[in-house]
Backbone bond lengths (Angstrom), bond angles and torsions (degrees), N, CA, C in turn:
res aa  C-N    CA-C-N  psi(-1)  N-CA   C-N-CA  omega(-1)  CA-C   N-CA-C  phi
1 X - - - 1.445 - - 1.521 111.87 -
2 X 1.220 123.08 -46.95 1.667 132.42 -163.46 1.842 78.50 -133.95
3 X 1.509 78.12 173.72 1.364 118.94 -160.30 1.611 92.08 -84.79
4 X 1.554 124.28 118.78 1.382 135.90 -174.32 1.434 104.53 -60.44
5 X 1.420 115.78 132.05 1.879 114.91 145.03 1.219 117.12 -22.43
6 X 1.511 97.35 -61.14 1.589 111.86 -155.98 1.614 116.28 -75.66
7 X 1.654 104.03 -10.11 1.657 99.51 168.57 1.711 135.14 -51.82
8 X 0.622 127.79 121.01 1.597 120.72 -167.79 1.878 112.11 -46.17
9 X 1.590 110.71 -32.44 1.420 130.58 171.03 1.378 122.47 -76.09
10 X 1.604 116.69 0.00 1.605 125.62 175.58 1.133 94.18 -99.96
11 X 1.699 100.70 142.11 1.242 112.95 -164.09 1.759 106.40 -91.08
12 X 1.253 119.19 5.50 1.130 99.71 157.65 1.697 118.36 -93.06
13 X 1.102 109.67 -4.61 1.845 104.69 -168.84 1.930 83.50 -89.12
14 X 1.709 119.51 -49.48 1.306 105.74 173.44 1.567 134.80 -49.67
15 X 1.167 96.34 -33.85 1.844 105.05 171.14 1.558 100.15 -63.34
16 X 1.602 129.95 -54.19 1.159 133.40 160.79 1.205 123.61 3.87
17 X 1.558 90.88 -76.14 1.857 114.77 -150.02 1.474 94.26 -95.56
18 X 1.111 133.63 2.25 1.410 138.44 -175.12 1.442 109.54 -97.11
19 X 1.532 117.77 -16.01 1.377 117.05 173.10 1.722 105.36 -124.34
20 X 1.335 123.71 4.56 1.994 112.26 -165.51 1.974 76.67 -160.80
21 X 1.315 97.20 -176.69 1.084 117.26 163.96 1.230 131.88 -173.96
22 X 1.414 137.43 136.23 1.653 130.01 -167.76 0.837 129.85 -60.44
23 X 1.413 117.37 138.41 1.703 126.34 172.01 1.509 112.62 -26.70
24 X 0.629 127.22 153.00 1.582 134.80 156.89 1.463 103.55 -90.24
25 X 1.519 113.74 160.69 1.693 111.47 -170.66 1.411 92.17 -95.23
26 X 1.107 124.43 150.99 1.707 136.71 -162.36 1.248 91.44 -86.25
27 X 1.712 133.64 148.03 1.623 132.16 172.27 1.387 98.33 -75.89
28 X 1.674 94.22 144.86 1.664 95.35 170.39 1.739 87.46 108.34
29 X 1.419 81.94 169.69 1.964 101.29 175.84 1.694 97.76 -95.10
30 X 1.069 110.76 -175.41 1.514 146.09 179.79 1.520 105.80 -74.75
31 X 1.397 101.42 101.31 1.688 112.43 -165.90 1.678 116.70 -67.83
32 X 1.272 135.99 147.39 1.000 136.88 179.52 1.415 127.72 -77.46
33 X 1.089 165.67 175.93 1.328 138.12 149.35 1.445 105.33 -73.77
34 X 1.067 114.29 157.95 1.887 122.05 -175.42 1.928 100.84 -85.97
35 X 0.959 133.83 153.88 0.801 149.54 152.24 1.673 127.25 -63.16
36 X 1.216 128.10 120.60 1.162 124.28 -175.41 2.050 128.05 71.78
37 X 1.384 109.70 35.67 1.384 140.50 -163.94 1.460 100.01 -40.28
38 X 1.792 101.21 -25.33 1.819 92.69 -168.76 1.267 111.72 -80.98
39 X 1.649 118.43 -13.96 1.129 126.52 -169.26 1.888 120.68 -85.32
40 X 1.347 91.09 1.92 1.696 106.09 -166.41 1.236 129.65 -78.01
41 X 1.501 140.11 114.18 1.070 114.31 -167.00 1.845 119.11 -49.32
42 X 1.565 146.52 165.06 1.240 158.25 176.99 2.034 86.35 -51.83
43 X 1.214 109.33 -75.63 1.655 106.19 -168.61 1.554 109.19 -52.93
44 X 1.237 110.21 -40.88 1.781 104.12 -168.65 1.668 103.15 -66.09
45 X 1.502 105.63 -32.37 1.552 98.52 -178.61 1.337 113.09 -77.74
46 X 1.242 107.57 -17.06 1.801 104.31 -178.59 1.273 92.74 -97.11
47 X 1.398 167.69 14.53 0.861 166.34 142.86 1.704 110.36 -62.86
48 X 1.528 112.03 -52.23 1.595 128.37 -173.68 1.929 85.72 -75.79
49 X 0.913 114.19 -48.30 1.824 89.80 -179.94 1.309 126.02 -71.52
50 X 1.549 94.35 -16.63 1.795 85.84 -177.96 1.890 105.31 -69.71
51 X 1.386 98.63 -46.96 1.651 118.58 -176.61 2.121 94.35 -50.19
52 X 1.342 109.70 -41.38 1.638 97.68 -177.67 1.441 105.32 -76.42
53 X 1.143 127.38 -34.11 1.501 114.83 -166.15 1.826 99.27 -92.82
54 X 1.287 137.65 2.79 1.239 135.40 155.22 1.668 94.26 -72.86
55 X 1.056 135.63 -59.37 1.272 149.11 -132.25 1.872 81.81 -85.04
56 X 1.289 138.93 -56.51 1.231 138.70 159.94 1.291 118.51 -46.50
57 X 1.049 146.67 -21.97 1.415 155.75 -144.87 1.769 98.15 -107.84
58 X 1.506 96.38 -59.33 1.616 115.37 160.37 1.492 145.91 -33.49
59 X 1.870 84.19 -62.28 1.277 96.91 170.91 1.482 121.75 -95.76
60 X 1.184 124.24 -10.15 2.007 132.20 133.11 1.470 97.59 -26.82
61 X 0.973 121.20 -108.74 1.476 138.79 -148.93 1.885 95.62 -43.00
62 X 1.239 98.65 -30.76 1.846 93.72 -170.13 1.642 93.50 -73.96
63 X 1.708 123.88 -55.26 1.292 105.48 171.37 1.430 146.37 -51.56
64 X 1.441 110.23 -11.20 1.200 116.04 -159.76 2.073 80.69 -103.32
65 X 0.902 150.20 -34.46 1.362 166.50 112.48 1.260 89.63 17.64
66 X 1.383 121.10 -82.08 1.861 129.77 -152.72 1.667 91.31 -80.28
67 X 1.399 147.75 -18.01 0.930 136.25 -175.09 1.482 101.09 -92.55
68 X 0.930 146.54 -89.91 1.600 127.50 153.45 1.190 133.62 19.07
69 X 1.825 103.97 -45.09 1.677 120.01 -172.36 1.822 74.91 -79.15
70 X 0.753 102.83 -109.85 1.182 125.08 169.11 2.023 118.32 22.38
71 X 0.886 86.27 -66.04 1.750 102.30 167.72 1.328 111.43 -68.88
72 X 1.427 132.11 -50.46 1.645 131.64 142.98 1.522 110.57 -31.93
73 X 1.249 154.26 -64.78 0.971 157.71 -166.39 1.275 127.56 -35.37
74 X 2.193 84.76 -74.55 1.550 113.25 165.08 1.627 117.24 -47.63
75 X 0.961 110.27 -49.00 1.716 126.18 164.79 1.554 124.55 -28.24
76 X 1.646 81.92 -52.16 1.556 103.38 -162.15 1.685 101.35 -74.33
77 X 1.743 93.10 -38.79 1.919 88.77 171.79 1.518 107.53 -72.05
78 X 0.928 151.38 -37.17 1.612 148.63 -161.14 1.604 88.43 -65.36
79 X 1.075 125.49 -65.28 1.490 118.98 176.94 0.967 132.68 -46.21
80 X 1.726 110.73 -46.88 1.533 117.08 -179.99 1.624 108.36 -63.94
81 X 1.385 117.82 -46.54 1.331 125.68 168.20 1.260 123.51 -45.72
82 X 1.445 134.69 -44.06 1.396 143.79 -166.31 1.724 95.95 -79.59
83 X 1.448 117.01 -62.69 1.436 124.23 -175.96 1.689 107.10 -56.35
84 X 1.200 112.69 -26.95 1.950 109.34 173.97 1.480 100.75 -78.43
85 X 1.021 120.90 -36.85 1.163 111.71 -133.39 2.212 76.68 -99.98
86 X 1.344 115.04 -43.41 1.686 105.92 148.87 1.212 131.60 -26.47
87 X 1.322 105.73 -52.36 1.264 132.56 -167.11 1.342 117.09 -68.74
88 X 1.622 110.99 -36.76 1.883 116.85 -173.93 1.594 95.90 -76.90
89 X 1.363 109.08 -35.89 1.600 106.63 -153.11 1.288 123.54 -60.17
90 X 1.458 127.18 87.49 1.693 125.86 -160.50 1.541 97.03 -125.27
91 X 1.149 110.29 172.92 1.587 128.20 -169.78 1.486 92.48 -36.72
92 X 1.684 126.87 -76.18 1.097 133.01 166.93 1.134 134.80 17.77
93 X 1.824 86.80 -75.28 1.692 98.24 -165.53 1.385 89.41 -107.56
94 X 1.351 137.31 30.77 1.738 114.13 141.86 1.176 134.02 -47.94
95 X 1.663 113.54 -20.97 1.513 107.46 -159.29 2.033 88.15 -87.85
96 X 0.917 116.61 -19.53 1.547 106.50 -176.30 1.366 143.66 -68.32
97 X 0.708 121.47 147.80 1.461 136.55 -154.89 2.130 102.64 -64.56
98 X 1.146 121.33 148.80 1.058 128.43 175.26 1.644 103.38 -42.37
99 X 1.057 105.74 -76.04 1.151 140.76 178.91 1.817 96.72 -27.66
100 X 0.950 116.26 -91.10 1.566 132.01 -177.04 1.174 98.66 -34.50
101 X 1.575 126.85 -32.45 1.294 116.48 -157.24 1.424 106.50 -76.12
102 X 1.615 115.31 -49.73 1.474 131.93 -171.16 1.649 99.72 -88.30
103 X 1.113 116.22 9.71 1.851 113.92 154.57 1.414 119.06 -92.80
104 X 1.366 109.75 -10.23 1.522 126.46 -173.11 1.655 98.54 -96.74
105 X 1.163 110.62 -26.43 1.568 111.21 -162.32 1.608 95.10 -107.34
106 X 1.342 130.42 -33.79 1.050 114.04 152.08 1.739 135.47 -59.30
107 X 1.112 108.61 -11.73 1.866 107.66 173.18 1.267 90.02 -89.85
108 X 1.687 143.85 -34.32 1.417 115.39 -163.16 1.487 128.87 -39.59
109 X 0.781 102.43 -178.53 1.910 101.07 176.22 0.825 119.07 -112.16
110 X 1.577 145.63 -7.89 1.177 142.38 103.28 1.373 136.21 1.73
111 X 1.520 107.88 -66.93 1.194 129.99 -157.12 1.552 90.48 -81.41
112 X 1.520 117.72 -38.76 1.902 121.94 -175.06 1.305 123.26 -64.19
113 X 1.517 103.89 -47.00 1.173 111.12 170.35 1.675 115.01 -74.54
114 X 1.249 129.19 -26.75 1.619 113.80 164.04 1.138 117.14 -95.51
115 X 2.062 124.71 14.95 1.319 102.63 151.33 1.461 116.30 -95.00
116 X 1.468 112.98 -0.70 1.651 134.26 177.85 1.559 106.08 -69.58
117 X 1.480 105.48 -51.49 1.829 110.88 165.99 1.388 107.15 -54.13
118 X 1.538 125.45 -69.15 1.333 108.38 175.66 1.495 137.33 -30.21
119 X 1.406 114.43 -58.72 1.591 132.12 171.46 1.391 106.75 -46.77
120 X 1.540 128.89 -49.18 1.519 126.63 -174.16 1.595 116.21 -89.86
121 X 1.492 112.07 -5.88 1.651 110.00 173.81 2.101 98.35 -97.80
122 X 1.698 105.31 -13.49 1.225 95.89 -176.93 2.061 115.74 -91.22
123 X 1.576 89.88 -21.42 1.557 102.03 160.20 1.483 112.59 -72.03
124 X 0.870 122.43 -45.51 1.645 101.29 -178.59 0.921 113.73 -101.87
125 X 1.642 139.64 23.95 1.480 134.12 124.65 1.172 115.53 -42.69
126 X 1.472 108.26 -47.93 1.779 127.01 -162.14 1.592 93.81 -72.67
127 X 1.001 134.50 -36.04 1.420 132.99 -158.67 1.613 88.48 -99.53
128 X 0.907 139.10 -60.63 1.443 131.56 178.63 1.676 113.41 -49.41
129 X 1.496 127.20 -33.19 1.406 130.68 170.29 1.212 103.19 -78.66
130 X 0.904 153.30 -22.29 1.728 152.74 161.86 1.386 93.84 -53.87
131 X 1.142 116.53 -76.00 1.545 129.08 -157.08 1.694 92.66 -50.17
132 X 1.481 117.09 -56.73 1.474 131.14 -164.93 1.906 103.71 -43.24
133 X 1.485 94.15 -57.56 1.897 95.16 -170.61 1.268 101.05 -97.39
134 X 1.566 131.48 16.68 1.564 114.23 142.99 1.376 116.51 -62.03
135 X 1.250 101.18 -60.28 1.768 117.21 -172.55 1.702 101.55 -56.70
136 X 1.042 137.71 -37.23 1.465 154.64 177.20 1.401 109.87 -54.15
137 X 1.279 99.74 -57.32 1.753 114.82 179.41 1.800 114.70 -76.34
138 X 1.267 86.18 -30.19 1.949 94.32 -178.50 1.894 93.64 -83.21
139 X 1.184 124.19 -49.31 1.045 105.43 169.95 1.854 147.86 -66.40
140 X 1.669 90.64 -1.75 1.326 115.98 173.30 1.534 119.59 -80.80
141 X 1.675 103.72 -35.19 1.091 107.26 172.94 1.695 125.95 -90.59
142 X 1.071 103.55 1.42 1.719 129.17 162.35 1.493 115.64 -51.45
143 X 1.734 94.82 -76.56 1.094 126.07 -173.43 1.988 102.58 -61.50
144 X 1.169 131.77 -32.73 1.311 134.32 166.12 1.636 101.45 -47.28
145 X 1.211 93.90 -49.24 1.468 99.60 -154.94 1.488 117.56 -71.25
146 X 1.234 112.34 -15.72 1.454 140.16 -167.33 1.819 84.88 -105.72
147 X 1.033 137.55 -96.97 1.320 137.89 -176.53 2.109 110.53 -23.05
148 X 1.137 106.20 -31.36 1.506 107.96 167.54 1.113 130.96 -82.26
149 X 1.623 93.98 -24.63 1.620 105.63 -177.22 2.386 103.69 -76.57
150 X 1.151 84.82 -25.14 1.297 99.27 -146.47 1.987 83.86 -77.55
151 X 1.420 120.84 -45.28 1.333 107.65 173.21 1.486 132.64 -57.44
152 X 1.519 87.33 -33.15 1.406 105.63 -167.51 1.728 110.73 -56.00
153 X 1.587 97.76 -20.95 2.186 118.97 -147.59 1.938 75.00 -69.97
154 X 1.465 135.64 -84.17 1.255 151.73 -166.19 1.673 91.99 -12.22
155 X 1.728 107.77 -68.41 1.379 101.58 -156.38 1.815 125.02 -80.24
156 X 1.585 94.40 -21.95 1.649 117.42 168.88 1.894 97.97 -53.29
157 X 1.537 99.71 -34.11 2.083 89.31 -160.60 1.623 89.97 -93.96
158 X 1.380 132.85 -20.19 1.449 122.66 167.94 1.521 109.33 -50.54
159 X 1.314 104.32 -56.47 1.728 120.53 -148.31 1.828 102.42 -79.98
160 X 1.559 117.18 -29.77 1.487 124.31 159.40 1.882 109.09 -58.97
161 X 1.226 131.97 -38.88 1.419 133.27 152.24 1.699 119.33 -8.20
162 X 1.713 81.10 -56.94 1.893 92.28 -150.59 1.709 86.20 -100.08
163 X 1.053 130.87 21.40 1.452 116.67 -154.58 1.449 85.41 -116.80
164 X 1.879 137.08 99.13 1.363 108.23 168.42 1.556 114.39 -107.53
């Protein structure tokens, strides 16, 4: 209906990008957690967190993206709906019922196709927030793993001391 946020030529995404700028999508798919974390060398595991917290960084900015779309959308139906549903109301259809009225304005084709936009900017929010607190959660358990490793280093270099 209106001119998107998210267009690169709206002046709010240009004010945006004029002070920050977006992740780039990390190469590769959406990493798994590795199996067996204790067994990892120190670099390979800091290597798999850097790749998760790019991969978070990413898929942030993509959700916050689909929520925007998304809120535009919903918008876009409240309008399209109000102006049909303006739009039917003629001498005619005074005698009708509330009800009848916004059942008429819901079949328009208007009104279908921007509650069809709604449903598919609200699915791939949903599919982009999945993706978002996988990478979130895989990187949580990284960062555990690194924070354990890292206490453990003090008492491993005591106990190598006494070890001849």
């Amino acid at each position: 209906m209106s001119n998107s946020p998210l267009a690169p030529s709206h002046p709010i995404m240009g004010d945006f990008l004029s002070k920050f700028s977006l992740p780039n999508r990390p190469d590769g798919s959406v990493p798994d957690i590795p199996s067996f974390l204790d067994e990892m060398p120190e670099n390979v595991l800091m290597d798999t967190y850097t790749l998760f917290m790019s991969w978070v960084s990413y898929s942030k900015s993509e959700l916050v993206m689909a929520e925007i779309a998304e809120e535009r959308s919903a918008n876009d139906l409240k309008v399209t709906e109000s102006l049909t549903l303006i739009g039917q109301w003629d001498e005619k259809s005074k005698g009708d019922t509330v009800t009848l009225a916004k059942a008429r304005r819901d079949v328009s084709p208007e009104v279908m196709q921007a509650q069809a936009t709604y449903s598919e900017q609200r699915a791939y929010r949903k599919l982009v927030e999945s993706v978002f607190e996988r990478c979130e959660r895989g990187a949580q358990v990284l960062s555990r793993e690194l924070s354990r490793r890292i206490s453990l280093a003090p008492q491993e270099r005591r106990q190598g001391k006494y070890v001849a």
